[in-house]
C-alpha positions in Angstrom: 0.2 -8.8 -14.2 1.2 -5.3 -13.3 -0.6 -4.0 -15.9 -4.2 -5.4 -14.9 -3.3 -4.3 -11.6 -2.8 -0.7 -12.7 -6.0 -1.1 -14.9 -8.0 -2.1 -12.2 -6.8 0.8 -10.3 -7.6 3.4 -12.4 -10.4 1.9 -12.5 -11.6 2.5 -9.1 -10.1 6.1 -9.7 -12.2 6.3 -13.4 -15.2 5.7 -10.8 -14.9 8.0 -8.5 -13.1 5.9 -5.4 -9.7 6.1 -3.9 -7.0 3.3 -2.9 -4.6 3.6 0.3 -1.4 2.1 0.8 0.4 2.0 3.5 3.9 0.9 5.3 3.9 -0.8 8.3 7.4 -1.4 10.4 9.6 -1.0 13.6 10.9 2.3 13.5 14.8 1.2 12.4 13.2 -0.7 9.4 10.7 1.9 9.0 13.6 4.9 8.6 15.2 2.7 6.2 12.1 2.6 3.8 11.6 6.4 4.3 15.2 7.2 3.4 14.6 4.7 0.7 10.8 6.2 -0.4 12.3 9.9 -0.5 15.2 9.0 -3.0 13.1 8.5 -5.3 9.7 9.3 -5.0 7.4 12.1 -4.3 6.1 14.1 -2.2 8.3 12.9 0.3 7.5 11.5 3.3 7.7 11.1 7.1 7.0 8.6 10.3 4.2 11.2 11.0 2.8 10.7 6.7 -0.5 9.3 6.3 0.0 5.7 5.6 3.1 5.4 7.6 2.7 3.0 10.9 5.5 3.0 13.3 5.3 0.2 15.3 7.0 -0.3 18.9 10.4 -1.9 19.1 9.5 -4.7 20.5 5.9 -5.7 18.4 6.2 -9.3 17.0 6.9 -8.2 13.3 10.2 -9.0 11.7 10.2 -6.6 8.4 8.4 -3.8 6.5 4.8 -4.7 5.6 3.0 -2.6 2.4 -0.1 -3.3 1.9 -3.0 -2.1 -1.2 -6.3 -1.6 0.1 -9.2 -0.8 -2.5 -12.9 -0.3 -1.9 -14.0 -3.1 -4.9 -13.5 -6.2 -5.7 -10.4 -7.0 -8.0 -11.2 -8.4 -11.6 -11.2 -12.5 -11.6 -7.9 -12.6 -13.3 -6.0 -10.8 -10.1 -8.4 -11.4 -7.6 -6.2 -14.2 -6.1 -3.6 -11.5 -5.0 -6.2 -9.9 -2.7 -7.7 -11.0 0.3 -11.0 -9.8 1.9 -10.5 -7.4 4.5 -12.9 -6.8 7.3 -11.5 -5.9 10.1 -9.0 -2.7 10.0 -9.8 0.1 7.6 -13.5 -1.1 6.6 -14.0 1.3 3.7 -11.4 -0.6 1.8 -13.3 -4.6 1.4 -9.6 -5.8 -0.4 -6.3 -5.6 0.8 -2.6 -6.7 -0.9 -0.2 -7.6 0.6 2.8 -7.8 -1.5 6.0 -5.8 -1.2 7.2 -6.4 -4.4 3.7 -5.3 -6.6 3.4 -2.3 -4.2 7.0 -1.1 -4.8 6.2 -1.4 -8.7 3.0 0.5 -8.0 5.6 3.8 -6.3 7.3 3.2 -9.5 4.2 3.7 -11.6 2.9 6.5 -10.0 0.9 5.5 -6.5 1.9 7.0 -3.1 2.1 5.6 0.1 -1.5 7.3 1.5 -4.6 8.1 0.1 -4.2 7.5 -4.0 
């Protein structure tokens, strides 16, 4: 699965988009995940990095949330791992939500921020 997603977004690069990702988290959670982020991974980042959202100690959100967006819709074999997104960030029409496939997408090369 990792691989289609990869395909799909070089894809979207091949044709001339971008994809964001982003980190989302309380700022003790969020430091964490920096910490984490810079060991191995660059360029390094901050709390004030594009794609980086520190959220207020008290907001209603219990861990880190990474999210994908992409501009185009995913191939049919993947697309059940995206969900429309309409809302926030409008130029992206998908978003993914998965920790685990975004973490593997750091480890293959993406950045948190514009890709």
């Amino acid at each position: 699965m990792m691989e289609r997603i990869l395909d799909f977004l070089n894809y979207i690069k091949q044709n001339g988009y971008d994809f964001f990702i982003e980190a989302e988290a309380k700022p003790g959670t969020m430091n964490t995940f920096i910490s984490d982020y810079n060991r191995t991974h660059t360029p390094a980042i901050a709390t004030n990095s594009e794609g980086i959202i520190v959220l207020q100690d008290d907001a209603n959100k219990w861990a880190l949330e990474l999210r994908l967006y992409v501009p185009v819709a995913p191939p049919t074999d993947i697309a059940h791992l995206f969900g429309r997104n309409r809302v926030y960030k409008t130029e992206y029409s998908y978003r993914l939500n998965d920790n685990g496939i975004i973490r593997e997408l750091f480890n293959n090369g993406c950045k948190i921020g514009l890709n």
